[in-house]
C-alpha positions in Angstrom: 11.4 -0.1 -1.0 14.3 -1.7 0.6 17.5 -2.0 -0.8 17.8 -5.7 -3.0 20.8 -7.9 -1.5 22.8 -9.9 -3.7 20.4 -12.6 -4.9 18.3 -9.8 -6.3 15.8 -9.7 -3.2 15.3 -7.6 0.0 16.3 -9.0 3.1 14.6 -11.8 4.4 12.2 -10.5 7.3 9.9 -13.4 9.2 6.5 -12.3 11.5 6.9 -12.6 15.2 4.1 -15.6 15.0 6.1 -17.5 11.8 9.4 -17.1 14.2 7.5 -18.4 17.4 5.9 -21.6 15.4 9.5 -22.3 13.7 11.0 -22.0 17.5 8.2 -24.4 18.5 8.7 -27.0 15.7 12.0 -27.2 16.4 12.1 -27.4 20.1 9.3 -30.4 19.3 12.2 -31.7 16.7 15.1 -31.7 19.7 12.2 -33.2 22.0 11.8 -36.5 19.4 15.7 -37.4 19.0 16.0 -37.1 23.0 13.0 -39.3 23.6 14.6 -41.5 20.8 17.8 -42.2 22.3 15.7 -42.4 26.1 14.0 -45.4 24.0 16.6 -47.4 23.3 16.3 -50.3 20.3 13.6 -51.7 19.5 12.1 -48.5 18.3 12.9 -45.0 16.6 11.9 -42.0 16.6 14.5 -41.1 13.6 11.8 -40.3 10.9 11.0 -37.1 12.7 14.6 -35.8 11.4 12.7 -35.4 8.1 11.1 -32.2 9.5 14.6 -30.5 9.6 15.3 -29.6 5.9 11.9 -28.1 6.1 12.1 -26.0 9.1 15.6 -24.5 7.5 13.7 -24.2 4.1 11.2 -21.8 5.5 14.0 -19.5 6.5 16.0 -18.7 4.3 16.4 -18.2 -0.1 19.2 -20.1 -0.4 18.9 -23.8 -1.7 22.1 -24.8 0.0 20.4 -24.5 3.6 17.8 -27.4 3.5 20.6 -29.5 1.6 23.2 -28.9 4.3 20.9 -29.2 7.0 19.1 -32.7 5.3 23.0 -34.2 5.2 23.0 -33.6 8.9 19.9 -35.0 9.6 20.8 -38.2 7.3 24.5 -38.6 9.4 22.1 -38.5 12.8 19.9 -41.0 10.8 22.6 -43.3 10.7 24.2 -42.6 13.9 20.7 -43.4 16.2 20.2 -46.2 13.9 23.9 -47.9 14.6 22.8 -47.9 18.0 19.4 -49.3 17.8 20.8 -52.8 16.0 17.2 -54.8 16.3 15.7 -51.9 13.8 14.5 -54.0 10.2 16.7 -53.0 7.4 13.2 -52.3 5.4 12.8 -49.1 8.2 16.1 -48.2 8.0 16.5 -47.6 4.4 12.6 -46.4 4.6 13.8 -43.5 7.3 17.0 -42.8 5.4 14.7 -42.5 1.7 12.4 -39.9 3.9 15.1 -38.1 5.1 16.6 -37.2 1.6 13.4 -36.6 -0.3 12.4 -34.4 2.1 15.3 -32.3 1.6 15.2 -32.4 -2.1 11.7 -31.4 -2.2 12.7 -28.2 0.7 15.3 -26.9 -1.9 13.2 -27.2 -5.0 10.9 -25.3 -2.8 13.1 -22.7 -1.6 14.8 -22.2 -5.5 10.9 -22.0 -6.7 9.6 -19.5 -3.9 12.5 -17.3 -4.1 12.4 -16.7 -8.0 8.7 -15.9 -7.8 9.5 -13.9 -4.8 12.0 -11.9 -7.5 9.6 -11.7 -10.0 7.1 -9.9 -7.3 10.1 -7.6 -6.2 10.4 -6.8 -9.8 6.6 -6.3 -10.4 6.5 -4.0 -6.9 9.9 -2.0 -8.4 8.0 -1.4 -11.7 4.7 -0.2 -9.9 6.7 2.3 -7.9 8.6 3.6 -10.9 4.8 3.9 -13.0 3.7 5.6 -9.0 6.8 8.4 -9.4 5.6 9.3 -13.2 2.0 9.4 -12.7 2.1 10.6 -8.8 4.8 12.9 -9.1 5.8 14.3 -4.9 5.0 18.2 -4.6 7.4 20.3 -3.7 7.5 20.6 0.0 6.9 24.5 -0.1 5.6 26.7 -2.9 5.5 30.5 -1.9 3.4 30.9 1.0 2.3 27.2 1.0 3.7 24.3 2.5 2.6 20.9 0.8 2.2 17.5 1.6 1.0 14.0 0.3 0.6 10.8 1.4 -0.9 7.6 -1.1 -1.7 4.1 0.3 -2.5 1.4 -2.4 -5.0 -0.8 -0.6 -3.4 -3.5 -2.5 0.0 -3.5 -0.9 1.2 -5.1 -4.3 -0.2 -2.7 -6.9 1.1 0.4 -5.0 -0.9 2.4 -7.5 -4.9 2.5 -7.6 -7.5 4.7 -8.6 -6.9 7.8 -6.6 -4.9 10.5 -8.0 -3.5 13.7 -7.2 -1.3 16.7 -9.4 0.0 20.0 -8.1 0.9 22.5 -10.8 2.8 26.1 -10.7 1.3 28.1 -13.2 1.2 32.2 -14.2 -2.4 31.9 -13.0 -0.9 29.9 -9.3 -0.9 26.8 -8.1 -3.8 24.5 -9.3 -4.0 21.5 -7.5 -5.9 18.3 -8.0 -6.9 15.4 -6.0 -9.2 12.9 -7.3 -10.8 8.8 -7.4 -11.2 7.0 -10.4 -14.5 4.9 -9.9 -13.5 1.0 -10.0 -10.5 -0.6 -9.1 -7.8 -3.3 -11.4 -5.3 -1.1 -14.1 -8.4 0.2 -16.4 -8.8 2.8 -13.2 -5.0 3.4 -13.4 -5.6 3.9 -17.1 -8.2 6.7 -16.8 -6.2 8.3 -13.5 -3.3 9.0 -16.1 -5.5 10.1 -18.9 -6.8 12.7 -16.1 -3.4 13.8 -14.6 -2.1 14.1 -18.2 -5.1 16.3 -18.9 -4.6 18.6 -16.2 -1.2 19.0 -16.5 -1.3 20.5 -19.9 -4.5 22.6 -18.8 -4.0 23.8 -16.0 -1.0 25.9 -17.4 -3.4 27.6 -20.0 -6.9 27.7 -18.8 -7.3 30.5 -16.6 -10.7 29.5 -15.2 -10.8 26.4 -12.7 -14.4 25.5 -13.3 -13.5 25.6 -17.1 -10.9 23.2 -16.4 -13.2 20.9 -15.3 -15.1 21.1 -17.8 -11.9 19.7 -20.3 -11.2 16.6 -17.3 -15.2 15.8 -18.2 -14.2 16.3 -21.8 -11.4 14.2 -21.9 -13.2 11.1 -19.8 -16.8 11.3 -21.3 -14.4 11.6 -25.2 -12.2 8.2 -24.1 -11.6 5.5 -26.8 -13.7 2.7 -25.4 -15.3 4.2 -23.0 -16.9 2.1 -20.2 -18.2 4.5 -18.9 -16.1 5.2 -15.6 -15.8 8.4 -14.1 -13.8 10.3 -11.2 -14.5 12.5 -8.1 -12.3 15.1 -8.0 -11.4 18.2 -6.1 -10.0 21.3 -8.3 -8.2 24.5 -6.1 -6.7 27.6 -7.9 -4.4 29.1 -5.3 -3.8 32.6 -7.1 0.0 34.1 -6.6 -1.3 37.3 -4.8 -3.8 38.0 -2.2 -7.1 36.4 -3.8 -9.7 34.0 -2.8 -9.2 30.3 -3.2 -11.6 29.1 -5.6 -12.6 25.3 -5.1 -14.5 23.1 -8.0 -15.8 20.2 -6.3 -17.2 17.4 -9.0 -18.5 14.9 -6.5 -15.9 14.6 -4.0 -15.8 14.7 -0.4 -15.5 18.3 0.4 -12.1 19.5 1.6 -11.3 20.4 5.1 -10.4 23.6 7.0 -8.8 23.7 10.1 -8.2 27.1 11.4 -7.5 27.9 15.2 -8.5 24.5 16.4 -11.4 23.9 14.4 -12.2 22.4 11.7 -15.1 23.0 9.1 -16.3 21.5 6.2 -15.8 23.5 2.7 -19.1 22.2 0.8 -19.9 23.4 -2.6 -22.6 25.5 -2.9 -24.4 23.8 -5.6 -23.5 20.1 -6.2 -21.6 19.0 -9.6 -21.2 16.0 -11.2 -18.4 13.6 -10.6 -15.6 14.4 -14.0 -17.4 11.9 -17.0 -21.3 12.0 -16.1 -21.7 16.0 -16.9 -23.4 15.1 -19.7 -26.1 13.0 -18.3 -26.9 15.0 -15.4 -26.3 18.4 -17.5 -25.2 20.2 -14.5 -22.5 22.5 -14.7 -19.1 23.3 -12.3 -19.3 26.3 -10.4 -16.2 27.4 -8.0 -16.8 28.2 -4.7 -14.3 30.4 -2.4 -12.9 31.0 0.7 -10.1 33.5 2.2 -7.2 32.0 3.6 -5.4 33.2 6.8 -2.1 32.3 8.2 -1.9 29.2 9.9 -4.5 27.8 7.9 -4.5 24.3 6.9 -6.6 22.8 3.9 -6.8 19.0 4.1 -8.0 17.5 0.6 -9.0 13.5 1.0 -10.6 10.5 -0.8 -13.6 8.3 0.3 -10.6 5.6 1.6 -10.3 7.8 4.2 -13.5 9.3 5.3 -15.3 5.5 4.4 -12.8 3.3 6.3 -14.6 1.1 8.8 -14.0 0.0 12.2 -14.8 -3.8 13.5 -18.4 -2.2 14.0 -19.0 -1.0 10.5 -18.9 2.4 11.6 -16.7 5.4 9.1 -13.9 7.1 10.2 -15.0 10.2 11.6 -11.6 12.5 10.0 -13.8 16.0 10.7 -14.1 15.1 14.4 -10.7 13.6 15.0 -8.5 16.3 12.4 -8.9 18.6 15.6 -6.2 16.5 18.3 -4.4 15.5 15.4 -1.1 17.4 15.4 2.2 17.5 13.8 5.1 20.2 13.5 4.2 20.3 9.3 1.8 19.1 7.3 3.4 16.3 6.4 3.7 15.0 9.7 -0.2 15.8 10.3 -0.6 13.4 7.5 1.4 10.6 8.8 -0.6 11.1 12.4 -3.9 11.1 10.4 -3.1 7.4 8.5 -1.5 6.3 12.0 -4.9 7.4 13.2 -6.8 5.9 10.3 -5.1 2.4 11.0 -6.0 1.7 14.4 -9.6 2.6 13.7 -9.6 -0.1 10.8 -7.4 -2.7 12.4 -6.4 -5.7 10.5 -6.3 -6.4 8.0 -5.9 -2.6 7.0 -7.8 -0.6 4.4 -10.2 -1.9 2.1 -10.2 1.0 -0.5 -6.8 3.0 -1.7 -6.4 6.5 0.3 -4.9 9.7 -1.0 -4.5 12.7 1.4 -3.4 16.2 0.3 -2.7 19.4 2.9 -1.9 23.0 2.3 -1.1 25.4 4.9 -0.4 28.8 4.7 2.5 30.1 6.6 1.8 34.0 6.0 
């Protein structure tokens, strides 16, 4: 987030199209007093100068602005009107009465945008402090690995959602996570941290990852209140030695391999449950595995990314495109895969949070 200025805000940053319609209104403003004094008396253009205080009120956060800028509009007021002598004193005093309220009501508006506008910075601050303790950053390389993440709250506001995602260094390896709480709103931010809090502390003592998820569907289906949400989830146990990767897939997209230019889909053999419904469907997890080479890259993702939609309706087709995407780590691949991911969608962006995770091995 940018750094706050002294009034407790970030800078003040306008669109291209607000600038453009501001340039316009006030070249239409410079237009009026010119045809005003072409005129001559008998009429007056003069009311337009109302529009002034306004214009400087939509650019700036500072109440003194439209108030400066209104007591120059009320001295040209007065100065076209001492030329045009044949103007009714009732039109006089009714220009110079819609000059000033005009400016009073621009500052009231700037002082009353700008502390909401600091109460939304403070809200956005909060969110990203809850993001760093729930969503804590991987290291960049662990052993053989290198690591990467990248989070995008579809509302740009909450900066948190539903998706989730832990990476752990245990005796056993490094147990990684990546999942979506069902459902949107804070009750979904509420069950992604009774997750992540869940696997933290097991991760470090159950040996077996299919066991492990067995405790996540524990802990959601055993929640006070439940509502009955649950959460897709991806489970990997990347032992310290030379040993297969064993995947536990409850429901989720499956991961992604790319390995000399290709890229293949790592399904489960056996579907499982999403984490919080195991006891309905009585299925159990099962790991899967799969040997890992050098140069291979294992790209975990959510359903924000493999569901986003085009103008067209259609999904974004990551297996086919994860092939040209490059970049010189996997953190870069990431950024070129949401790059990628946002032209497909267009405006107004995503409609569903989106939580990538890659490993590649470097030897």
């Amino acid at each position: 987030m940018t750094a706050a200025g002294p009034d407790g805000l970030p800078p003040l940053h306008l669109p291209r199209r607000t600038r453009l319609l501001l340039y316009g209104a006030l070249l239409l403003l410079v237009s009026a007093v010119a045809a005003a004094l072409a005129i001559g008396p008998g009429a007056t253009l003069s009311p337009l100068l109302a529009v002034a205080p306004v214009l400087a009120g939509a650019t700036t956060r500072k109440a003194r602005v439209p108030l400066l800028v209104g007591a120059a509009a009320l001295v040209a007021v007065g100065a076209l009107e001492s030329e045009n002598t044949q103007l009714p004193a009732s039109v006089r005093i009714t220009v110079s009465v819609t000059v000033l309220a005009s400016t009073l009501a621009s500052a009231a508006s700037v002082v009353l945008v700008a502390a909401r506008e600091r109460e939304l910075y403070q809200v956005r601050t909060v969110a990203e402090a809850a993001q760093r303790a729930l969503l804590r950053p991987p290291a960049e390389r662990i052993g053989p690995l290198r690591l990467a993440v990248r989070y995008v709250a579809a509302t740009a506001e909450a900066r948190i959602g539903g998706d989730l995602y832990a990476v752990v260094e245990t005796r056993f390896g490094v147990r990684v996570l990546l999942g979506d709480v069902q459902g949107h709103g804070l009750s979904a931010v509420e069950t992604a941290a009774d997750v992540l809090g869940v696997f933290r502390e097991a991760a470090r003592t159950e040996p077996d990852p299919a066991r492990l998820a067995e405790r996540l569907d524990a802990a959601l289906t055993a929640r006070p209140g439940d509502d009955g949400r649950f959460a897709t989830a991806l489970l990997l146990d990347v032992p310290v030695g030379r040993e297969p990767v064993r995947v536990v897939n409850c429901g989720h997209p499956p991961p992604l391999l790319r390995r000399a230019g290709r890229v293949a889909e790592l399904a489960p053999p056996v579907p499982a449950p999403p984490l919080g419904l195991r006891e309905l469907t009585g299925e159990d997890y099962a790991a899967s595995r799969f040997d890992p080479g050098p140069g291979d890259l294992l790209l975990l993702h959510t359903d924000g990314v493999s569901e986003a939609r085009d103008a067209r309706g259609c999904f974004y087709p990551l297996a086919e495109r994860l092939p040209g995407l490059h970049g010189g780590s996997p953190a870069d691949l990431l950024d070129a895969v949401l790059a990628d991911v946002r032209g497909w969608v267009g405006e107004p962006g995503l409609a569903d949070d989106a939580a990538l995770l890659a490993l590649r091995w470097d030897h």
